[in-house]
C-alpha positions as a printed Julia matrix, in Angstrom:
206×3 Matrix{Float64}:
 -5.88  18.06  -35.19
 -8.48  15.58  -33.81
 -8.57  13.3   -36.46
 -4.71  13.15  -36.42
 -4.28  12.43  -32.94
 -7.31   9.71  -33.5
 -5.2    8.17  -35.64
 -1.98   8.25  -34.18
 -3.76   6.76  -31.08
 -5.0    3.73  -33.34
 -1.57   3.31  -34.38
 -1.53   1.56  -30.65
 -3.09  -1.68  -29.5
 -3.44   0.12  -25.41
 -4.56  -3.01  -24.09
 -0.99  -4.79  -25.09
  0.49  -1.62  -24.11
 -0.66  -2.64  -20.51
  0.42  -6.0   -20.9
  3.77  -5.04  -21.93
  4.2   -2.3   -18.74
  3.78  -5.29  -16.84
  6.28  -7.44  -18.48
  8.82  -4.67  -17.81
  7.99  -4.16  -13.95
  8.37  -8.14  -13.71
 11.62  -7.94  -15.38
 12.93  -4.95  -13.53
 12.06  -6.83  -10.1
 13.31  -9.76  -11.34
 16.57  -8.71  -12.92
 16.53  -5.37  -10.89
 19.94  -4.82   -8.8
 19.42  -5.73   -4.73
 22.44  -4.08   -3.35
 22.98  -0.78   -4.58
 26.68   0.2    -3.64
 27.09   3.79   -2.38
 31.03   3.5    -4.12
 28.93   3.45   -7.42
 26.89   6.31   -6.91
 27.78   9.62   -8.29
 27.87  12.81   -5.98
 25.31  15.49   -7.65
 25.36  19.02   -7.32
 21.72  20.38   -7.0
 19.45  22.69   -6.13
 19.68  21.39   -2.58
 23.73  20.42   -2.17
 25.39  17.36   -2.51
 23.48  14.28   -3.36
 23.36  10.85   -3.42
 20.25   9.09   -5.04
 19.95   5.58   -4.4
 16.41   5.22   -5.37
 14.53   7.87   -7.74
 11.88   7.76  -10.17
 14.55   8.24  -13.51
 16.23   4.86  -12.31
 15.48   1.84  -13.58
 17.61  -0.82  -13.2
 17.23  -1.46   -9.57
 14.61  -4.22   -8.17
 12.2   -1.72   -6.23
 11.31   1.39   -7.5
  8.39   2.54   -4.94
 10.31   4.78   -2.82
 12.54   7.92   -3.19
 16.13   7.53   -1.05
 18.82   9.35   -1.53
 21.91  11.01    0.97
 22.3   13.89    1.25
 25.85  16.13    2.7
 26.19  19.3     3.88
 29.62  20.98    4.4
 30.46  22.2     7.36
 28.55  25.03    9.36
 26.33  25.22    5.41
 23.09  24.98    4.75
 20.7   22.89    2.3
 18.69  24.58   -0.31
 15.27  25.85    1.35
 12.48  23.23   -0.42
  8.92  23.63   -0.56
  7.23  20.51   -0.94
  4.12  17.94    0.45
  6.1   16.63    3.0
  6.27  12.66    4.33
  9.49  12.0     4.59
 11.95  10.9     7.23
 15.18  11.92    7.31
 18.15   9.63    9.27
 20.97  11.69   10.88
 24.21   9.58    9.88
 26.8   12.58   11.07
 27.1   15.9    12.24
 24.9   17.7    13.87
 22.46  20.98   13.26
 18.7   21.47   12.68
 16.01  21.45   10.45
 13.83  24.77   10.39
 10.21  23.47    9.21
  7.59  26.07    8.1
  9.34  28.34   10.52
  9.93  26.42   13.73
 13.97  24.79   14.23
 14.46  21.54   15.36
 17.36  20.52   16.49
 19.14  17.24   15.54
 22.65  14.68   15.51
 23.67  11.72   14.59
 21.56   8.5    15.62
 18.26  11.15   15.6
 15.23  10.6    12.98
 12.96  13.64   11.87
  9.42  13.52   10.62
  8.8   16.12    7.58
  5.09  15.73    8.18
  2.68  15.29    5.14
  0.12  18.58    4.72
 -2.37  19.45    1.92
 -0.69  22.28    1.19
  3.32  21.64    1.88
  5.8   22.35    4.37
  8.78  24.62    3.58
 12.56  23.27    4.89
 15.63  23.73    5.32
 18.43  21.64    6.98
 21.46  23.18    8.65
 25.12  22.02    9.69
 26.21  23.78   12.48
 29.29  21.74   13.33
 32.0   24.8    11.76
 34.24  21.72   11.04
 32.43  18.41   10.13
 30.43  17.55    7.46
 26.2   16.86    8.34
 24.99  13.65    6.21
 21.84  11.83    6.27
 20.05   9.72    4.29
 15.85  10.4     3.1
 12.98   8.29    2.18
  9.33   9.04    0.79
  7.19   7.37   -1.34
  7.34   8.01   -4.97
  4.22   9.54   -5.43
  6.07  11.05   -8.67
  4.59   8.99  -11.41
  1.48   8.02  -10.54
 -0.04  11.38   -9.88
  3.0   13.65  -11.66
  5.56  15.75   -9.59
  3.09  18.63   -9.45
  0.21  17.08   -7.68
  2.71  14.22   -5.72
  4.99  17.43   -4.6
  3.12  20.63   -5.08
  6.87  22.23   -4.53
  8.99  25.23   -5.44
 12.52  25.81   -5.61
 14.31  29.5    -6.14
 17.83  29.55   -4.73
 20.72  27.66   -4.12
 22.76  26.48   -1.34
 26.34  28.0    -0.91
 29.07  27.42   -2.81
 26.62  25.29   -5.76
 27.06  27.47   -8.18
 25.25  31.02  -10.12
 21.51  30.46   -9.41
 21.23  31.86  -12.83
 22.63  28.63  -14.01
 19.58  26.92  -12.92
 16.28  26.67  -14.81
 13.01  27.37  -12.62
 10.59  25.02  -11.87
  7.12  24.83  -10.59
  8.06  21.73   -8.99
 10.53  20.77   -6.13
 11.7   24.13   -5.77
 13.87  26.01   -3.72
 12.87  29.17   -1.88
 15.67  30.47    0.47
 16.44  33.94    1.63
 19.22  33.07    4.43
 16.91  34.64    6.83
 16.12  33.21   10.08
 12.0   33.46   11.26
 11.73  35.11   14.68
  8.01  33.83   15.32
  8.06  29.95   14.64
  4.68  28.42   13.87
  3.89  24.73   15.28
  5.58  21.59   13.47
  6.78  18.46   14.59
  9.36  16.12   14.64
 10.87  13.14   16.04
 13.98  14.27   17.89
 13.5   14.65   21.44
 16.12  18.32   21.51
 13.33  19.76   19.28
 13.25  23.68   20.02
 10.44  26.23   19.86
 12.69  29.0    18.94
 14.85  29.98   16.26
 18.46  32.11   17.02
């Protein structure tokens, strides 16, 4: 088995490889798509809702590819898979209104608010709300992607069990070590200390 793979590895001139990684990063910023049209985005079903990705590590073809963005909608008075991941993202509040409970502690938001998932070594769990019984919540998300240059596991260290409402048979799902959902419906009754950038931020969960 050595000698194979040392030969299959010769097969490859790595320092051309290099060169030719580069030539595709100059041609996807060059030739990349600027405006990326949310009428050409598809809506996905997920292990988190209804999604929108604008910028993700799988996509190619637009001009930057440093950051992870994507909207996200939840239906009226639902609720957003429960994600365990590093944390170090910002969310904007678009519509709606509702809150975010972060490792325990609710936060309330609506539209016009921002909220800080803060960035700890070893994660934050989520989950995002919609408490308006007859508007949709939407945001939109941004974090760096981390993804490829140190691989989901170490970029995310993230879980992800269960499935918001009305997705689908969790069983349909495969499980993952990696952005992972782990919700029980349950609501905390001793919150823990977090933070976040909307000013109606609460101490207590109901």
């Amino acid at each position: 088995m050595p000698n194979d793979r040392k030969s299959k590895l010769a097969e490859t001139n790595h320092w051309e490889e290099i060169l030719a990684l580069r030539d595709r990063q100059r041609a996807q910023t060059k030739n990349g798509i600027q405006v990326i049209k949310q009428s050409e985005l598809p809506l996905e079903v997920n292990r988190q809702g209804l999604m929108r990705w604008y910028m993700h590590p799988a996509i190619k073809d637009t001009a930057l590819s440093v950051l992870l963005f994507f909207q996200q909608e939840i239906p009226p008075g639902s609720r957003s898979g429960r994600l365990k991941f590093q944390g170090g993202q910002v969310m904007l509040i678009l519509e709606g209104e509702g809150y975010t409970l972060i490792d325990g502690v609710k936060h309330l938001w609506k539209a016009g608010d921002l909220l800080n998932l803060p960035l700890r070594a070893d994660g934050i769990i989520v989950q995002h709300f919609n408490t308006d019984r007859e508007r949709p919540a939407i945001f939109v998300a941004a974090e760096p992607n981390w993804l490829e240059c140190t691989s989901v596991d170490a970029a995310a260290a993230s879980s992800s069990s269960r499935m918001p409402p009305n997705s689908g048979s969790e069983d349909q799902w495969p499980r993952s070590n990696a952005y992972a959902s782990v919700s029980d419906h349950r609501l905390p009754t001793t919150p823990t200390s977090a933070s976040c950038a909307s000013a109606r931020s609460s101490p207590s969960a109901t």
